[in-house]
DOROSE-8962 format. One line per field, with one value per residue (C-alpha): x, y, z. Coordinates in steps of 0.2 Angstrom, whole numbers, always signed. Layout:
% DOROSE-8962
x = c(X  ...)
y = c(Y  ...)
z = c(Z  ...)
END
This chain:
% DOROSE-8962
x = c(+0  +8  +5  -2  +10  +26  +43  +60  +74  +87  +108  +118  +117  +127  +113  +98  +97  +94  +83  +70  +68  +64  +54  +43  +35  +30  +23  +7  +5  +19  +34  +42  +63  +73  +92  +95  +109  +98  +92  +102  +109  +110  +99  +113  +115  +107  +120  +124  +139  +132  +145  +134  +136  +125  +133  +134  +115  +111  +123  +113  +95  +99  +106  +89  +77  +87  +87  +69  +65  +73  +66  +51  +40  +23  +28  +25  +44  +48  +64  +61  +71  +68  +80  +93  +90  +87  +93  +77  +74  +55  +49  +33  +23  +6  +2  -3  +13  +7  +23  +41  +57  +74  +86  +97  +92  +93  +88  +68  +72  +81  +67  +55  +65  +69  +49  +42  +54  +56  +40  +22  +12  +11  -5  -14  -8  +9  +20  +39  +51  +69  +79  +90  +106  +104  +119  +130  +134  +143  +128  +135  +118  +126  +137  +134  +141  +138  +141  +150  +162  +161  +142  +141  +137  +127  +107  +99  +82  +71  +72  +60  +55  +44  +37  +22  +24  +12  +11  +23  +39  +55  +64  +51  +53  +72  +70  +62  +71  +85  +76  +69  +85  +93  +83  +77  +66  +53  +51  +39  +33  +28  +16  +10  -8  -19  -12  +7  +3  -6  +12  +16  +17  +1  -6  -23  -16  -9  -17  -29  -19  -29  -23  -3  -5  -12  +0  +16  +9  +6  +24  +30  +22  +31  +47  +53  +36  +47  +49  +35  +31  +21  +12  +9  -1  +12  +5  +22  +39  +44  +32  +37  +56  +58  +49  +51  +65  +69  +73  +90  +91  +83  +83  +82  +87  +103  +92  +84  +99  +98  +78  +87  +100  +84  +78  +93  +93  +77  +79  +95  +84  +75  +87  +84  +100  +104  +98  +111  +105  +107  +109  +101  +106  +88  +88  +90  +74  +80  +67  +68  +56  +55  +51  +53  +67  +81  +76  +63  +51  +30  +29  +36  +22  +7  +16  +15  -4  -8  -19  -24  -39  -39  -57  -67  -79  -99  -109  -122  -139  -146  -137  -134  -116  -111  -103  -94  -96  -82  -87  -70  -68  -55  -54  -51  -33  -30  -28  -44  -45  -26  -31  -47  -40  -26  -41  -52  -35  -38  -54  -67  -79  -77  -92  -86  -98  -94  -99  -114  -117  -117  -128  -143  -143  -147  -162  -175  -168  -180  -165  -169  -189  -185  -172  -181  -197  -185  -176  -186  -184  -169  -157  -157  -145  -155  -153  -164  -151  -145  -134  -121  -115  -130  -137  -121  -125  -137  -134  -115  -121  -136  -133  -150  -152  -137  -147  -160  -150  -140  -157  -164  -147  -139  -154  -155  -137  -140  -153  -140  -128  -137  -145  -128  -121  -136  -132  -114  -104  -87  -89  -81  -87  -81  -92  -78  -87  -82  -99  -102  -101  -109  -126  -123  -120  -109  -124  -125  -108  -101  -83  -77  -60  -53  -38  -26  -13  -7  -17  -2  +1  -18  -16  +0  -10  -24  -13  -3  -16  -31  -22  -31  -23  -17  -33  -46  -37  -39  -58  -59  -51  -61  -78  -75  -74  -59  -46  -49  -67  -64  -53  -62  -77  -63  -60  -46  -33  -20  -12  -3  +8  +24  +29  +18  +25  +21  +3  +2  +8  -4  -17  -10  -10  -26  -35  -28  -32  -49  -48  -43  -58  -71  -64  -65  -84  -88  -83  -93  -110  -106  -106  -123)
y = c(+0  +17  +29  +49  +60  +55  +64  +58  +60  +61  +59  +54  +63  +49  +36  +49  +41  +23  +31  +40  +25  +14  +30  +31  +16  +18  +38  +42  +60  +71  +69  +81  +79  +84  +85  +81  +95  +107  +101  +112  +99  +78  +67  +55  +44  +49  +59  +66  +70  +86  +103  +117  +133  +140  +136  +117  +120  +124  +111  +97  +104  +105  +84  +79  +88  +80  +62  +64  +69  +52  +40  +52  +53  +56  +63  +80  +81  +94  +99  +111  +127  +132  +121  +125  +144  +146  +131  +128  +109  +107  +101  +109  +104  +110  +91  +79  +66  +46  +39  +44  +36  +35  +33  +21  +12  +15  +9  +14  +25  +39  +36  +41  +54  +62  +61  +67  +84  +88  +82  +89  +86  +66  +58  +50  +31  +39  +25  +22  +14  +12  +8  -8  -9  +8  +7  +25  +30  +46  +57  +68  +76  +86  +94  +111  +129  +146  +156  +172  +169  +187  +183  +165  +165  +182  +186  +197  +208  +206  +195  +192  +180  +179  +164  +157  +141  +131  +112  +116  +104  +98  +115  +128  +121  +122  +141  +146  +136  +147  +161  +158  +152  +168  +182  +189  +201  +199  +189  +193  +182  +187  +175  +180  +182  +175  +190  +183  +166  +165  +164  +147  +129  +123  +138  +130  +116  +129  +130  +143  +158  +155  +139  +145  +155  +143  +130  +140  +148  +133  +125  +143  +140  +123  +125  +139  +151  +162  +175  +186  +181  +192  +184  +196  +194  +199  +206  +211  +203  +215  +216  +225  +223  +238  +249  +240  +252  +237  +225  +220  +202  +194  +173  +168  +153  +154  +152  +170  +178  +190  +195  +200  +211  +219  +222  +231  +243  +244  +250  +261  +271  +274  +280  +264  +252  +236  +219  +206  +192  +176  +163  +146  +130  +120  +101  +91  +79  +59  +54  +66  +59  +65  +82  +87  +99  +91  +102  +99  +112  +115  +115  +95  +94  +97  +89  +72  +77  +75  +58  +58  +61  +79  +79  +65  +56  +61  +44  +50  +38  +47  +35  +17  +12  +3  +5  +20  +34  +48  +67  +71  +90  +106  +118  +121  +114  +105  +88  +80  +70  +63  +59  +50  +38  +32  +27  +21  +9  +5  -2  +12  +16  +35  +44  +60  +74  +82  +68  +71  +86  +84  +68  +78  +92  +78  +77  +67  +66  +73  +91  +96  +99  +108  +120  +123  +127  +139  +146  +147  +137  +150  +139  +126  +123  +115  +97  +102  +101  +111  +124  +127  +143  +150  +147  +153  +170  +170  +164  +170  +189  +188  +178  +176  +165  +155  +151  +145  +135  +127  +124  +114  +106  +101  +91  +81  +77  +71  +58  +51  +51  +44  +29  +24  +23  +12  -2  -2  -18  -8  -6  +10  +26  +41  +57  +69  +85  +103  +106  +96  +111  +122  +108  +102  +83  +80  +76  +61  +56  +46  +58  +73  +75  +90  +92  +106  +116  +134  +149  +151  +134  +135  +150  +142  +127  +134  +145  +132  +115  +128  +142  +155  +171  +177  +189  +172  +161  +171  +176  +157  +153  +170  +162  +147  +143  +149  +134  +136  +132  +119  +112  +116  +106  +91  +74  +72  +85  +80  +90  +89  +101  +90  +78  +62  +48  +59  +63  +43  +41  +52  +43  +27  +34  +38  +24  +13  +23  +23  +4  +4  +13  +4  -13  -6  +2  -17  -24  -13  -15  -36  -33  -36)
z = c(+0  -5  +9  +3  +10  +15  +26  +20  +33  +22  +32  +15  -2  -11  -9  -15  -30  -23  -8  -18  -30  -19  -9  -24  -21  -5  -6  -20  -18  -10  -3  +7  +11  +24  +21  +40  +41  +41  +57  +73  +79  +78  +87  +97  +84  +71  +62  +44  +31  +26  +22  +28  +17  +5  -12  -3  +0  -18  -24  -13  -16  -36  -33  -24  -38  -52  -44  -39  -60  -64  -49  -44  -61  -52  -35  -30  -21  -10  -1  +15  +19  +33  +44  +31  +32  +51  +58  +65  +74  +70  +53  +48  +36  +26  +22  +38  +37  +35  +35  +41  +30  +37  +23  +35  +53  +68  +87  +90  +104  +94  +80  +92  +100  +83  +79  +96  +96  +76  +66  +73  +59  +58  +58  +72  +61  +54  +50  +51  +37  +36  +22  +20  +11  +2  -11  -11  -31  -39  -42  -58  -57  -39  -51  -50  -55  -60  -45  -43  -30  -22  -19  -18  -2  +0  +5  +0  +4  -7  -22  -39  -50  -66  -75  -78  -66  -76  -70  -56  -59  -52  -63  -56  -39  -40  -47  -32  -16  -23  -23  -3  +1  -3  +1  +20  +20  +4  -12  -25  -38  -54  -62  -80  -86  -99  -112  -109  -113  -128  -139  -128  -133  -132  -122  -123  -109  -98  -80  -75  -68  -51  -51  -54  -40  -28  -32  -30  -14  -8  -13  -4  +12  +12  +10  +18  +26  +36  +23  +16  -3  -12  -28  -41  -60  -75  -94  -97  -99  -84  -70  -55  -57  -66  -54  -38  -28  -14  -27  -24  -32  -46  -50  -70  -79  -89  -105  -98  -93  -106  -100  -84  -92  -100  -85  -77  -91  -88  -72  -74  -86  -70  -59  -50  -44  -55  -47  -45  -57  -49  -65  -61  -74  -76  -73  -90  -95  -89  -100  -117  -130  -147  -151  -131  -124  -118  -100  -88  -93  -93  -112  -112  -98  -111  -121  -113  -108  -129  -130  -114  -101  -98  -92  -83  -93  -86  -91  -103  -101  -116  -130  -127  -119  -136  -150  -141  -147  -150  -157  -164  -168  -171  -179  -199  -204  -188  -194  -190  -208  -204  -185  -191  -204  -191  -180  -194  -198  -178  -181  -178  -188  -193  -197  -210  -207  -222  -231  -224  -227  -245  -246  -238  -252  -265  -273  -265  -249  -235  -234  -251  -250  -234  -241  -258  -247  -235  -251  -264  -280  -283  -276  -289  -304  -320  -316  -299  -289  -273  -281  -267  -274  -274  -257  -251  -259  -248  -232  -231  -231  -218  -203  -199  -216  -211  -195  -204  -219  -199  -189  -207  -212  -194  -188  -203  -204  -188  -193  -203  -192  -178  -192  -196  -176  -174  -186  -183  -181  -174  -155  -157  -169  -171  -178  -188  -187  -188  -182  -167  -153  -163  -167  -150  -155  -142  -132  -143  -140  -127  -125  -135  -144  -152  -165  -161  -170  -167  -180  -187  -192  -197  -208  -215  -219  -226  -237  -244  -247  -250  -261  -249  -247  -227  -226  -233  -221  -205  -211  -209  -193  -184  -190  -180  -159  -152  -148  -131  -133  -141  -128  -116  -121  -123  -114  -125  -134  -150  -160  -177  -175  -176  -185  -191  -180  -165  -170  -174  -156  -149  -159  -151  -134  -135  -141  -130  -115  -123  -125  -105  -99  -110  -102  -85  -89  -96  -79  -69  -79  -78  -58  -50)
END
């Protein structure tokens, strides 16, 4: 059984690597480390090999994020701060503690000792492990530099950060111990807003900015709570550093070392003093796939979200539970035609709406009467057929008659739709529809996908497969839902913005996730 919440005393920085992969099995949700230096003094016999300085302190906290990004994939791992900074005995945490790790053993009475004077947050049923035999390694990962030695081991007032700290990970975490770690009196957090990330990766993935906040508040009150942390909304690459007169320190990654030069131009041009710019290397990505960054960063997390459930699944008891039904949308130029096919050769059945579309307009079919009767007779080439140029004269230029051609056309479509779901053989089907927010026909569906690239991948598409120009192109894209609602009505988000084989693995990801769930759904409608 893997306990919620777990505290890791940790006495030997070689072994960290063996420790946290065998911790990782043992702790679900969180697990807080304490390096057992930062503790004012040993507990009779439980002891350390720690070197107490700051630089050692970066180097050691840097060691435990990058082993805990190979051995601690799903773990929310955090290092405290606040033994280290005030040598403060008691561990406090925001998290109750079920279980209590000791990287080594030792007699019960000094276990108990140690929990009785340090730890006050365990759990009424907290548990105790020790572990056996933990093999000491070289850990290259502890390697680290890019300190000024004049300041190495300086603190300062009040220091800054910016980002946008979505999916807090290993690197974020990291970013800011070094920032608590080295400033007394304030920090301030710049976090950016909804404006500032629109350019990102993927930006439809990114957490709300409430949640951003909450969750590196709450990483703050953690790790080290004694010093003031101010959490402030960004809309511009800046934020208060260039205004801020107490500012005397700010923290960027080296790949944004230049941003910080910016900002003490910035801030010179003000008459205000330069910041020291404390330059932090990011942790490198154990597990790098292809098309990710070789550094722990958010936009290789939404990556890695692509294909999977973003959105729990609401049981809809409208349409029976087989075949399966999947609304696959996106919007224009997304690759919704390429994503279908891979899944047709997975053996669903894929419904083109499009298809549809066109097979209603024929003569005789039940559509026709009802637009020639909406339309007039106007409408129709010689051969009495739906001319399509024609009706679009008409409904393109007055959106009340496009209404009407979508409350006739959409319904019909449906019947067609729904006919052919109802003799299907496949147990899975999927409805390729541009349409189906818009004719709300996800309520006929059992999940909803959507297809996702960039607009200026979209316009780039458009321009090049459909010989529109820029201006056609964008008129397109803005008469459509945004990106975000259609990611936002989503179970399941793929894009096709990089190469094939990674939108044939997200196809594959995704169906058999899809292929897991329907199994588990069979199992519990079999239980009595």
């Amino acid at each position: 059984m893997a306990f919620n919440t777990g505290l890791l005393v940790l006495t030997n920085l070689k072994q960290v690597g063996s420790v946290l992969s065998s911790v990782q099995q043992k702790v679900s949700r969180i697990l807080y480390i304490q390096l057992f230096n930062a503790l004012s003094d040993n507990t009779n016999n439980i002891q350390n090999n720690f070197v107490s300085s700051l630089p050692k302190y970066s180097q050691e906290i840097h060691g435990v994020y990058a082993q805990a990004a190979r051995h601690c994939k799903n773990l929310d791992v955090r290092v405290l701060l606040s033994g280290l900074k005030y040598n403060k005995p008691e561990i406090k945490t925001q998290n109750p503690i079920d279980v209590v790790i000791f990287d080594k053993n030792y007699n019960n009475a000094d276990i108990q000792q140690f929990l009785n004077e340090r730890v006050n947050t365990l759990t009424r049923n907290y548990k105790i492990l020790t572990l056996d035999n933990v093999q000491e390694h070289n850990n290259e990962e502890l390697k680290f530099g890019g300190f000024d030695d004049n300041v190495e081991n300086k603190l300062f007032k009040h220091g800054v950060i910016g980002g946008t700290f979505d999916r807090l990970h290993l690197a974020h975490k990291f970013l800011l111990s070094e920032l608590a770690i080295r400033t007394e009196s304030k920090i301030t957090i710049g976090i950016t807003d909804e404006e500032m990330i629109k350019g990102k990766i993927l930006s439809e993935l990114i957490e709300s900015l409430p949640t951003r906040v909450d969750n590196v508040k709450n990483f703050m009150n953690d790790i080290c709570p004694e010093v003031p942390c101010e959490i402030v909304p960004i809309s511009d690459p800046f934020g208060p550093s260039i205004v801020d007169p107490t500012m005397d320190m700010l923290v960027v990654s080296r790949e944004t070392l230049r941003g910080g030069h910016k900002v003490n131009e910035v801030r010179q041009s003000r008459n205000l003093s330069k910041l020291y710019i404390h330059p932090v290397d990011l942790l490198e990505e154990p597990n790098c796939g292809p098309e990710e960054e070789k550094k722990i960063s958010s936009s290789t997390a939404r990556m890695r979200l692509l294909g999977t459930l973003l959105k729990p699944v609401k049981v809809n008891n409208k349409i029976p539970s087989r075949p399966y039904v999947i609304g696959l949308t996106g919007g224009i130029a997304s690759g919704k035609s390429g994503v279908s096919n891979w899944f047709e050769e997975l053996g669903a059945l894929v419904i083109d709406a499009d298809l549809i579309g066109h097979g209603i307009y024929k003569k005789g079919k039940p559509c026709h009467k009802l637009l020639v009767d909406k339309f007039g007779e106007g409408i129709l080439a010689e051969d009495g057929e739906i001319d399509r140029k024609k009706l679009g004269a008409i409904v393109f230029r007055d959106r009340n008659q496009l209404e009407k051609l979508n409350t006739t056309v959409w319904p019909e479509m449906l019947k067609d739709i729904l006919e052919i779901i109802s003799k299907a053989s496949q147990d899975v089907v999927i409805i390729d529809a541009a349409i189906l927010l818009q004719a709300e026909w996800q309520n006929h569906c059992h999940e909803v996908w959507t297809t996702l690239v960039p607009k200026e991948e979209a316009v780039k598409r458009l321009i090049e497969r459909n010989g529109m120009s820029e201006e056609q192109a964008l008129m397109r894209i803005q008469a459509q839902p945004s990106s975000t609602t259609y990611v936002g009505a989503a179970n399941v988000v793929l894009s096709t913005l990089w190469s094939k084989d990674y939108t044939r693995m997200q196809v594959r990801r995704a169906w058999d996730l899809l292929r897991t769930r329907m199994e588990a759904q069979a199992k519990e409608e079999a239980c009595p």
